[in-house]
C-alpha positions as CSV (number, residue, x, y, z in Angstrom):
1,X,-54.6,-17.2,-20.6
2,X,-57.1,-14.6,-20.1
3,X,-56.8,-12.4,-17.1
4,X,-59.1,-12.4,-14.4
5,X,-60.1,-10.0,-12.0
6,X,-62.7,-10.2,-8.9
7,X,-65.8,-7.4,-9.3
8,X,-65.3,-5.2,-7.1
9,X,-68.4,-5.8,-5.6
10,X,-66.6,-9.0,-4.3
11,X,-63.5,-7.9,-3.1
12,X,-63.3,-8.2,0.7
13,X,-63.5,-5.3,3.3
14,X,-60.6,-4.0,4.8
15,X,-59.6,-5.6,7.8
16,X,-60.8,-3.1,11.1
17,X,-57.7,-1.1,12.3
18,X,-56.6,-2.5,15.8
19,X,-56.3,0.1,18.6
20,X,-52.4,0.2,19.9
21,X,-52.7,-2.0,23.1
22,X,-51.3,0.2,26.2
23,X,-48.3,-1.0,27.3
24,X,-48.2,-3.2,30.8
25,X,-46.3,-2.0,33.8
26,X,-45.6,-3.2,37.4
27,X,-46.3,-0.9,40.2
28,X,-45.3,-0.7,44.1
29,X,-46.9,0.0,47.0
30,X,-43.9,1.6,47.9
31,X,-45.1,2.7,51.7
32,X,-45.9,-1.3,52.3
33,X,-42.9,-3.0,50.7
34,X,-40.5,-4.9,52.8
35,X,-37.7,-4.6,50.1
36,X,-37.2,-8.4,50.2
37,X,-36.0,-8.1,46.7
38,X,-37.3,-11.4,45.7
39,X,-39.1,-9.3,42.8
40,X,-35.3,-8.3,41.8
41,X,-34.3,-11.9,41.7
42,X,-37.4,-12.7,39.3
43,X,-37.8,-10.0,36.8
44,X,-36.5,-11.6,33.7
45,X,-35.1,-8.1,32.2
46,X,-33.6,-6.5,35.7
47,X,-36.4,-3.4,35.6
48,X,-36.5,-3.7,39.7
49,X,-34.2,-2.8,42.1
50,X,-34.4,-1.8,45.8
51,X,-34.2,1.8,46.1
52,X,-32.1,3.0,48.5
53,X,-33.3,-0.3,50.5
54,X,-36.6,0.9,51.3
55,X,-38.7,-0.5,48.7
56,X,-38.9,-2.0,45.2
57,X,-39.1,1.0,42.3
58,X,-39.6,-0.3,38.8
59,X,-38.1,0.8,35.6
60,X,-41.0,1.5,33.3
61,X,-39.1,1.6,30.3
62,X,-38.0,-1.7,30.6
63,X,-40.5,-3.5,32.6
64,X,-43.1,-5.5,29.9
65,X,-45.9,-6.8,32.4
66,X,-45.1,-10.5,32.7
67,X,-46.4,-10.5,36.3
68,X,-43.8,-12.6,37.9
69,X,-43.0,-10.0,40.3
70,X,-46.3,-9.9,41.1
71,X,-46.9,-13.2,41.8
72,X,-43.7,-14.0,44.1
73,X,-44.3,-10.8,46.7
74,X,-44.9,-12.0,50.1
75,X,-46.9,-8.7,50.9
76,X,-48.9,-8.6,47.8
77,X,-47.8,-5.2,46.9
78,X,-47.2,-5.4,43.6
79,X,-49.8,-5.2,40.8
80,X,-49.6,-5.0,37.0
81,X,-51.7,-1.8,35.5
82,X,-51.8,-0.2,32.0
83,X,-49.2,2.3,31.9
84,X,-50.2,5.9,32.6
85,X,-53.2,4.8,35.3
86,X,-53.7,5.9,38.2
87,X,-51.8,3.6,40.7
């Protein structure tokens, strides 16, 4: 069998290089949160706790963004922002 190759006028264009997606964090109001620690009980990988039982702090390093701490807060004082913003 003869080999074949594709002119490399028809060989397709490299695929575009994706830019690294910035990694998704919780954050607290801290001054508004009534350390219910229902955000605790939710987080699926233990990155809140209560600190010191004022307010909720979250472990950045192990925090991935799911949002479900966000969504149970009774005083809406958690949000999910790209890590490094402002907050």
């Amino acid at each position: 069998m003869p080999e074949t190759s594709v002119p490399q006028s028809q060989t397709p264009a490299p695929l575009p290089k994706k830019s690294p997606r910035k990694k998704r964090v919780a954050s607290v109001l801290q001054n508004e949160c009534v350390s219910c620690g229902y955000c605790v009980k939710v987080c699926p990988l233990s990155a809140i706790s209560i600190f010191h039982g004022m307010y909720a702090h979250v472990d950045p390093t192990r925090c991935v963004g799911c949002a479900k701490c966000e969504k149970v807060c009774p005083a809406s004082v958690i949000t999910i922002r790209e890590e490094g913003a402002a907050s």
